[in-house]
C-alpha positions as CSV (number, residue, x, y, z in Angstrom):
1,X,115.4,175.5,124.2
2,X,113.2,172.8,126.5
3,X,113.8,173.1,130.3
4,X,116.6,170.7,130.8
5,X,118.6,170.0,133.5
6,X,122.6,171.7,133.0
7,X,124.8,169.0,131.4
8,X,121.5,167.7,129.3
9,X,121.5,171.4,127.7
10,X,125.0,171.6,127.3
11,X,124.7,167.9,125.7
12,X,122.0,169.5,123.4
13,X,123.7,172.7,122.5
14,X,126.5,170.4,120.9
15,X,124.3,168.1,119.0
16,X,123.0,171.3,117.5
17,X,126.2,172.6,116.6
18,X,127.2,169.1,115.7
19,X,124.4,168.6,113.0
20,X,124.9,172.4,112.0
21,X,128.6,170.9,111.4
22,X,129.0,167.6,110.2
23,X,129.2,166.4,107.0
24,X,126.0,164.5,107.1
25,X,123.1,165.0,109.8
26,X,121.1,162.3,110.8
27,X,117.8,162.3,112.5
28,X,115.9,159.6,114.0
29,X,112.8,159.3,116.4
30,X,113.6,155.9,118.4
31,X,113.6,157.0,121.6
32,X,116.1,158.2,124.5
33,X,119.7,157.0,125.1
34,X,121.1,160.3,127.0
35,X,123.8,158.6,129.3
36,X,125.0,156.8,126.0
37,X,124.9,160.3,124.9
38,X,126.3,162.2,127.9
39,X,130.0,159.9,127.2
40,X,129.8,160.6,123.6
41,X,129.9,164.6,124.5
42,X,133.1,163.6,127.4
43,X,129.9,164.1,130.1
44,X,129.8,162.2,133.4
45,X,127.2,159.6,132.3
46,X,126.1,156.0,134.2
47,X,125.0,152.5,132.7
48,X,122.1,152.2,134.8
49,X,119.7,154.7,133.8
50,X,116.9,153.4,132.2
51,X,116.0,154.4,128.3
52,X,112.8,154.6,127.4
53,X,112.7,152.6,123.7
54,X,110.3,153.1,121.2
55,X,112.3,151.2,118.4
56,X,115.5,149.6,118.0
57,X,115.0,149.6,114.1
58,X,114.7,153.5,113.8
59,X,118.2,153.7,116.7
60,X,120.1,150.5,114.9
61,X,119.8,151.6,111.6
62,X,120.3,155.4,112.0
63,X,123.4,154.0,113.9
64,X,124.6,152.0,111.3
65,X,124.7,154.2,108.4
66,X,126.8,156.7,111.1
67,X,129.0,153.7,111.4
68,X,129.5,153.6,107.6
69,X,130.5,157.5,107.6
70,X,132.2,157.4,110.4
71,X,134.7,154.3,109.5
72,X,133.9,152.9,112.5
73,X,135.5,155.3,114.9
74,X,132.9,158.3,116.1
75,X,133.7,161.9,114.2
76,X,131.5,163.9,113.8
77,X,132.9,165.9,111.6
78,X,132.0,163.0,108.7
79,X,128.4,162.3,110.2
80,X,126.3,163.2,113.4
81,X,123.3,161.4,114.6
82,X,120.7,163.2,117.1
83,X,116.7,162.1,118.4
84,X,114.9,165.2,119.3
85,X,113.3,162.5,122.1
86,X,116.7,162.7,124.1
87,X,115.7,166.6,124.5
88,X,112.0,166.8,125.5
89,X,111.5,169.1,128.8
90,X,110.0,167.6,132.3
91,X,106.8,169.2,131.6
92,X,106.2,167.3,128.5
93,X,107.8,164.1,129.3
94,X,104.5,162.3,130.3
95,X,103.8,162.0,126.5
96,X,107.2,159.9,126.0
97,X,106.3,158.1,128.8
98,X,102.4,157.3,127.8
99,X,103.6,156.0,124.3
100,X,106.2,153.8,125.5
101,X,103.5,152.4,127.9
102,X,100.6,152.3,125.3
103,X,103.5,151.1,123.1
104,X,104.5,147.9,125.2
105,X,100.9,146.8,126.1
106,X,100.0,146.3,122.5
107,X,103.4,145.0,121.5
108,X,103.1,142.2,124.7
109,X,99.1,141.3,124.4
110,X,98.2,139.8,120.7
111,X,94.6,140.7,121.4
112,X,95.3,144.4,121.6
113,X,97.0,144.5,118.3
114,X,93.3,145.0,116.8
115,X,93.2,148.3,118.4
116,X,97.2,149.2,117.0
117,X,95.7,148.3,113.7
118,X,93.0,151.0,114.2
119,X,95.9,153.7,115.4
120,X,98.0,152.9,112.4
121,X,95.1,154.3,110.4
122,X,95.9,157.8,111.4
123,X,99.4,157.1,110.7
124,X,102.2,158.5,112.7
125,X,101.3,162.4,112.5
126,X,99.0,161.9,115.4
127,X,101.1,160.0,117.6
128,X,100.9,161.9,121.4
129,X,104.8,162.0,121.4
130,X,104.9,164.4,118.2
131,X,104.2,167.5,120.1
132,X,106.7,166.9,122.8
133,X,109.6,166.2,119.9
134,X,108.6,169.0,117.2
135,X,110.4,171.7,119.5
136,X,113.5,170.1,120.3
137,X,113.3,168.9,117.2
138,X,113.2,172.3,115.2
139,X,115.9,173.7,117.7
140,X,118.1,171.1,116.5
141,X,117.7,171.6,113.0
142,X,116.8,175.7,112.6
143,X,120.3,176.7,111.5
144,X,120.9,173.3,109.2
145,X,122.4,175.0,105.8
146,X,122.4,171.3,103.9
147,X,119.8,168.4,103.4
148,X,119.0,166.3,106.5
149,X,118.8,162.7,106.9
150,X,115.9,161.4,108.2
151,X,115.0,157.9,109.3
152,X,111.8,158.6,111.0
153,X,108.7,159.8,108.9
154,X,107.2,161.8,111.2
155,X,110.2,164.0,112.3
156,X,110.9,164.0,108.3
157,X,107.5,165.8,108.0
158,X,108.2,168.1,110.5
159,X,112.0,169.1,108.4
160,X,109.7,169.2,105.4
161,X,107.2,171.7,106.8
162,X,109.9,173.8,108.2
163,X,111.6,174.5,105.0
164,X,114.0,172.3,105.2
165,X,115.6,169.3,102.4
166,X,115.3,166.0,103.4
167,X,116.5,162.9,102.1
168,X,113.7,160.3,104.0
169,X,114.9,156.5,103.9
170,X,111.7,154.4,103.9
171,X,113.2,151.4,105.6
172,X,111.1,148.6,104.5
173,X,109.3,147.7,101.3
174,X,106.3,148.6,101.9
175,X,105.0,152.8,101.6
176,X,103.1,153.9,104.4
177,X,100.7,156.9,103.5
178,X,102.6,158.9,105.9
179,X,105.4,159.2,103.4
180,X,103.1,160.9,100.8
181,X,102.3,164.1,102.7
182,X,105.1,166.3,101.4
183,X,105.8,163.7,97.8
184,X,105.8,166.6,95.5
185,X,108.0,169.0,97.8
186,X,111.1,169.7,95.3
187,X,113.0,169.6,98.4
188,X,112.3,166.0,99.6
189,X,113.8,163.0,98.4
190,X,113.6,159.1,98.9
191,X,115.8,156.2,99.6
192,X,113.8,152.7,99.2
193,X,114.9,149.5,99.7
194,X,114.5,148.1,96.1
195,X,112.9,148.7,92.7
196,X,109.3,147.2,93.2
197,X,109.3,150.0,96.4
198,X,110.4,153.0,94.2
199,X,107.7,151.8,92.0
200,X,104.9,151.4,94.5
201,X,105.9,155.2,95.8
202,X,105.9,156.5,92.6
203,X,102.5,154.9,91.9
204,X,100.8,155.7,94.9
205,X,101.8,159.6,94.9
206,X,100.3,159.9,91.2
207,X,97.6,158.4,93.2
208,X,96.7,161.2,95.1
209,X,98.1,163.5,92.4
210,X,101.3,164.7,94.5
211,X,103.5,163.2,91.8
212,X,107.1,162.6,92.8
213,X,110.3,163.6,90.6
214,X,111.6,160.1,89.5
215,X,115.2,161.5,90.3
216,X,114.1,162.2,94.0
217,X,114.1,158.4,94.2
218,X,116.8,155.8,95.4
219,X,117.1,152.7,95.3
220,X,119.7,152.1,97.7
221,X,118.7,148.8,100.0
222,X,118.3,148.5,103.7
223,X,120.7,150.8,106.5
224,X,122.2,148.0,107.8
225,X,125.4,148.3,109.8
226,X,128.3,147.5,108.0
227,X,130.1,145.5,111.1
228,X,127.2,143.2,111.1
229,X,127.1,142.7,107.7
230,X,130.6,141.6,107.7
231,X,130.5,138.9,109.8
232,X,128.5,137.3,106.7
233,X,131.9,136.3,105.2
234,X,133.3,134.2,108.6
235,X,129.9,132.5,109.0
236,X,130.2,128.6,108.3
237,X,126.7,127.1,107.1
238,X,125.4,124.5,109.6
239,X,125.6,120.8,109.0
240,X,125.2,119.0,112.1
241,X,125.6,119.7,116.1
242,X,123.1,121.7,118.4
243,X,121.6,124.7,115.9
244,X,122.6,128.0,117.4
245,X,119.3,130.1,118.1
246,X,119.6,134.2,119.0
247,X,115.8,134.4,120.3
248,X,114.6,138.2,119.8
249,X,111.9,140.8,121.4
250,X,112.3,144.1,120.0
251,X,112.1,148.1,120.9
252,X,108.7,147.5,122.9
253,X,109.3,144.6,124.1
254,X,107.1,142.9,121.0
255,X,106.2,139.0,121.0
256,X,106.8,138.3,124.4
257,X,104.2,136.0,125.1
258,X,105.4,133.7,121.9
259,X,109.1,134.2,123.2
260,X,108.2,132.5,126.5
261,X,105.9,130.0,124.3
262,X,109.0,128.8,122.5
263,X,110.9,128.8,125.7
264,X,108.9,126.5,127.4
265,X,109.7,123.6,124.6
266,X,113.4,124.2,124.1
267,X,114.4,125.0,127.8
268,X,113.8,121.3,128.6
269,X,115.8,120.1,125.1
270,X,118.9,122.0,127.7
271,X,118.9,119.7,130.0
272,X,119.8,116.6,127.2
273,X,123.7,116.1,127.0
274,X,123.6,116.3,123.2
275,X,120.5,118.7,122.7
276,X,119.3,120.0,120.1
277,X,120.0,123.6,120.2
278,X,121.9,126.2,122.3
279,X,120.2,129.6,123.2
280,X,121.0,133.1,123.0
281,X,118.4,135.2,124.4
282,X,118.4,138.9,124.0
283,X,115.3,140.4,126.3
284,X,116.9,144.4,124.7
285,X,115.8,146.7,127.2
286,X,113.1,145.2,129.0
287,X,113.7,144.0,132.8
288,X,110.3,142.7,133.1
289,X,111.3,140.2,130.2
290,X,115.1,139.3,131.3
291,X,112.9,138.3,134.8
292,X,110.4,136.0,133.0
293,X,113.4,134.7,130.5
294,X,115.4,133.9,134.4
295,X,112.6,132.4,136.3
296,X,111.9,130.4,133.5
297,X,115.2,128.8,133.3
298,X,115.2,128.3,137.1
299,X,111.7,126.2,136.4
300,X,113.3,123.9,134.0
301,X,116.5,123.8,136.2
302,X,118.8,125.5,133.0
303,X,121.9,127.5,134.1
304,X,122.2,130.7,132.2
305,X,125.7,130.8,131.3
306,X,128.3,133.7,131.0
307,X,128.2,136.0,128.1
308,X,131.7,135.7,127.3
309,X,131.0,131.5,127.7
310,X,130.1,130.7,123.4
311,X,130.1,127.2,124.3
312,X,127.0,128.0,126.8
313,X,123.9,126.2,126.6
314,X,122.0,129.1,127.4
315,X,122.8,132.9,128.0
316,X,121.1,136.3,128.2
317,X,121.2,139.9,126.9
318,X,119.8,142.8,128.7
319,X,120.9,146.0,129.6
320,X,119.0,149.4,130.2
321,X,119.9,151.1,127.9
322,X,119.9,150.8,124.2
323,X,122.7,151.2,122.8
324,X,125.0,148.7,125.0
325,X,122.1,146.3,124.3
326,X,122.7,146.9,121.0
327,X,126.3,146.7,121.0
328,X,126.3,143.1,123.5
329,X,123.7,141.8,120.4
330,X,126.8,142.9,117.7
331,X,129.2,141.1,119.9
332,X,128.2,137.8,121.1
333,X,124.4,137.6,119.4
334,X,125.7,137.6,115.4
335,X,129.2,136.3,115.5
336,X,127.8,132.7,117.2
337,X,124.5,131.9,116.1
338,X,123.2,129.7,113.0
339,X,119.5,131.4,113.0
340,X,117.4,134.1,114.6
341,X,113.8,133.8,116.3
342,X,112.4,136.8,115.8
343,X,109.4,138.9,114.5
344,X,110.3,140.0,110.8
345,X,111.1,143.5,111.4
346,X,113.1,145.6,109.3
347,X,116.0,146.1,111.7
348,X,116.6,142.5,113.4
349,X,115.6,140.5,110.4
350,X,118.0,142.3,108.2
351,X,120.9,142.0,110.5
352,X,120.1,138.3,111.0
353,X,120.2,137.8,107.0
354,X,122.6,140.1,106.4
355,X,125.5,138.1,108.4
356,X,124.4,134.6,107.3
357,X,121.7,133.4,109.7
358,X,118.5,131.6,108.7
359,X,115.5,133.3,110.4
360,X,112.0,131.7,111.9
361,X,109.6,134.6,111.7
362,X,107.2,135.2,114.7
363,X,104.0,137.5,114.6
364,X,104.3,140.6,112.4
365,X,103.9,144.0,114.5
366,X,102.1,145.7,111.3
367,X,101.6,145.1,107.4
368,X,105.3,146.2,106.3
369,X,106.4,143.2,108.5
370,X,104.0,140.9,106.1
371,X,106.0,142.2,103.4
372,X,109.2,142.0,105.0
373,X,108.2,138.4,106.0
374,X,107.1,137.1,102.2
375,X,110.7,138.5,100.9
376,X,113.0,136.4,102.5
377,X,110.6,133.9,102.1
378,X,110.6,133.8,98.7
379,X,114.4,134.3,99.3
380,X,114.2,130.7,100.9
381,X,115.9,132.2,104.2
382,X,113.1,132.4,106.1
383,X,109.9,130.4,107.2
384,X,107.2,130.9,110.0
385,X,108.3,130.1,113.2
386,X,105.8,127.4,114.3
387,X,105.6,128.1,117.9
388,X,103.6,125.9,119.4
389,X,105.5,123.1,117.5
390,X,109.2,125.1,117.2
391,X,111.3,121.7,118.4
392,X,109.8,119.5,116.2
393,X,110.0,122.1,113.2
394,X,113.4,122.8,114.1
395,X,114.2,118.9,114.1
396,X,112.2,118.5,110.4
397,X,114.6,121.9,109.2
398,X,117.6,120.0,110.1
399,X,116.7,116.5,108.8
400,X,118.2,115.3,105.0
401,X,117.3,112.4,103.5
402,X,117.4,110.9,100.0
403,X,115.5,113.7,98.3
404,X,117.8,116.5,100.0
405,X,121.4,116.3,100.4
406,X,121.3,119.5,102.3
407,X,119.3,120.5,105.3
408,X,116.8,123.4,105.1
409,X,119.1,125.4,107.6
410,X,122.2,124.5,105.7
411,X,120.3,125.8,102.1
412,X,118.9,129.3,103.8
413,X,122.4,130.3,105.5
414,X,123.5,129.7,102.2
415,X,120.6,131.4,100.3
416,X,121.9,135.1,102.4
417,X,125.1,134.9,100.3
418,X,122.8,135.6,97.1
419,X,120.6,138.6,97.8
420,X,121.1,141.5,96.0
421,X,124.4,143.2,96.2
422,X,122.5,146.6,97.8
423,X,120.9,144.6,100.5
424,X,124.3,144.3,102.3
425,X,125.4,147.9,101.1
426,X,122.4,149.9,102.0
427,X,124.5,152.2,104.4
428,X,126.8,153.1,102.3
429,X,124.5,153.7,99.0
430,X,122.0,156.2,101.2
431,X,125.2,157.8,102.5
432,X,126.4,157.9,98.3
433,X,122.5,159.1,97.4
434,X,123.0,161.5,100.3
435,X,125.8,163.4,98.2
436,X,123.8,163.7,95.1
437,X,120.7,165.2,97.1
438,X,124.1,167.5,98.9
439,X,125.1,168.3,94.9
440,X,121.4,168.8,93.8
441,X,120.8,171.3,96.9
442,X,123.7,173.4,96.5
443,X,122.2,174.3,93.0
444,X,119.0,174.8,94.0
445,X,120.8,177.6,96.7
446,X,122.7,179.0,94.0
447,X,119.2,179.8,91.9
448,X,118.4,183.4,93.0
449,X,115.1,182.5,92.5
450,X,115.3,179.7,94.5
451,X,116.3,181.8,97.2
452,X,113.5,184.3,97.2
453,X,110.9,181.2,97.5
């Protein structure tokens, strides 16, 4: 066990036995929330610690299909979530600390993205942070008698090599060569967010001829939380008023110069008695951000209204630590707002779809977010946020004339009613898939030749 301080190990020791336990472990690699953790365990924990966030995707979505299992109210006897990055000793912490830095200078400077692009080359084995997780991570997981699920690929690798069975969600539609390393391990299996994906994994591993079982593969849809997708159903399509905008940065902090951009044009629409829009701003975890999002409001002279206030012009969401950011974005973020500004990732633009918004994509963070982009484009629910121009786009979105009775912002909220029945059931079909790998490895345990492998 990593040199922690004593309620941190005693916190650790029952994650362990809570994963040994549970119906259904869950790992994920998004980064720390320990106080969060600390009250789930009945420790003495505070709400002003900072995290350090790598992801929201990788924490929202693990979170989410927990949610599913759990029926809303946390047991851990039907599921248990734990991140090996809550448990790394003092000695190695620099590591965490170095990729969240390293992390949020590329995310917040477009010019750098040209050297991500080169690091995503080596994929995510080399990242600095994997030797500083691999122990706590294989402490948590040595005594694991069932498959694991896994929603980072790089702490599904580590499972793999350590003999353990793994069902690996690949979030987005788009296969990274990371997910190929162990594709003909008998012991690992997929769940892919639709067909053309299954078929691109299945392709690509006959590629490099580690061919994949084609019953280790499926197709379940997107982990998306299942209170967010709910609010879908009480979601009224907008016809006319000020358009309700959630603007979003994510786990690092990404697309916060274009954040700011867009800022600058609608801040001053604010001050109008009928404007155009109302904001929602949610800066996650980032203080540095909640202070630009502030002083700029104080430059254009806009009040930043109460939380709790829906008929606010503007408000703001931040708090240190991830999941209460999370859980202010489920509560006043989803419920209120018409569309999301936001980069097309596969957490925030799901939940934005998901729950009937129409979504204005800024800069992608990597090529899965191109492909994440193009499908709810095609889906006519999104479209490119224009940021430079966003008002007067935003004003052309919500025009009709002769030739359409119905807004572009009216049609997209209405096009997220008709997406595939598994994109707003992806929690629940990986937790379904989950049992069938469960049923698969408890005859694969019975094999006494199985056994002596």
């Amino acid at each position: 066990m990593p040199t922690l301080n004593p309620v941190l190990e005693k916190v650790y020791w029952e994650d362990k036995h809570f994963l040994e336990n549970t119906a259904v472990p869950i790992i994920t690699v998004s980064g720390t929330y320990r106080e969060d953790l600390k009250s789930w365990h009945h420790q003495a924990n505070n709400e002003t610690d900072q995290d350090v966030v790598f992801s929201r995707a990788h924490f929202s979505m693990a979170l989410g299909v927990a949610i599913a299992a759990w029926h809303r109210k946390l047991d851990h006897q039907r599921a248990w979530l734990a991140d090996p990055t809550n448990f790394v000793s003092k000695q190695n912490w620099h590591s965490i600390k170095l990729t969240e830095e390293v992390g949020e200078m590329i995310a917040r400077h477009p010019f750098l993205k040209k050297v991500k692009s080169l690091i995503d080359q080596f994929g995510r084995q080399r990242l600095p942070i994997l030797d500083s997780i691999t122990q706590p991570l294989i402490y948590l997981t040595n005594e694991i008698d069932k498959p694991i699920l896994s929603f980072h690929i790089a702490a599904g690798n580590i499972m793999i090599e350590q003999g353990k069975t793994v069902l690996q969600v690949i979030t987005d539609p788009y296969v990274r060569y990371d997910y190929l390393k162990h594709a003909a391990n008998p012991r690992l299996f997929y769940a892919v967010f639709d067909n053309k994906t299954k078929t691109d994994l299945l392709e690509q591993a006959e590629v490099i001829n580690q061919p994949i079982a084609e019953d280790h593969v499926f197709v379940t849809g997107p982990p998306i939380d299942p209170r967010i997708v709910n609010l879908r159903n009480k979601k009224y399509p907008w016809r006319s008023g000020p358009i309700k905008l959630v603007i979003t940065t994510g786990g690092l902090g990404t697309n916060k110069l274009e954040i700011l951009a867009v800022l600058d044009q609608l801040l001053p629409e604010l001050r109008k008695r009928q404007p155009l829009v109302k904001l929602l701003v949610y800066a996650g975890t980032h203080a540095d951000i909640e202070k630009a999002i502030i002083d700029k409001a104080r430059a254009y002279h806009v009040a930043i209204d109460p939380l709790a206030d829906r008929r606010g012009k503007m408000r703001l969401i931040y708090h240190p630590q991830i999941f209460n950011a999370n859980e202010l974005l489920i509560k006043y973020g989803f419920p209120w707002a018409d569309g999301f500004i936001t980069k097309p990732s596969g957490d925030m633009a799901y939940d934005a779809a998901a729950s009937g918004h129409f979504l204005l994509t800024l800069e992608e963070w990597g090529e899965w977010e191109h492909h994440i982009r193009e499908f709810f484009e095609q889906k006519g629910i999104g479209r490119v946020a224009l940021v430079d121009k966003i008002l007067a786009q935003l004003q052309l979105l919500a025009t009709t004339d002769n030739q359409r009775s119905q807004a572009w912002i009216e049609k997209a909220m209405l096009h997220t009613h008709h997406l595939n029945k598994r994109f707003y059931h992806g929690a629940e079909n990986i937790l379904q898939s989950y049992k069938k790998v469960a049923e698969i490895y408890q005859k694969i345990q019975k094999n006494p030749k199985n056994k002596q492998k």
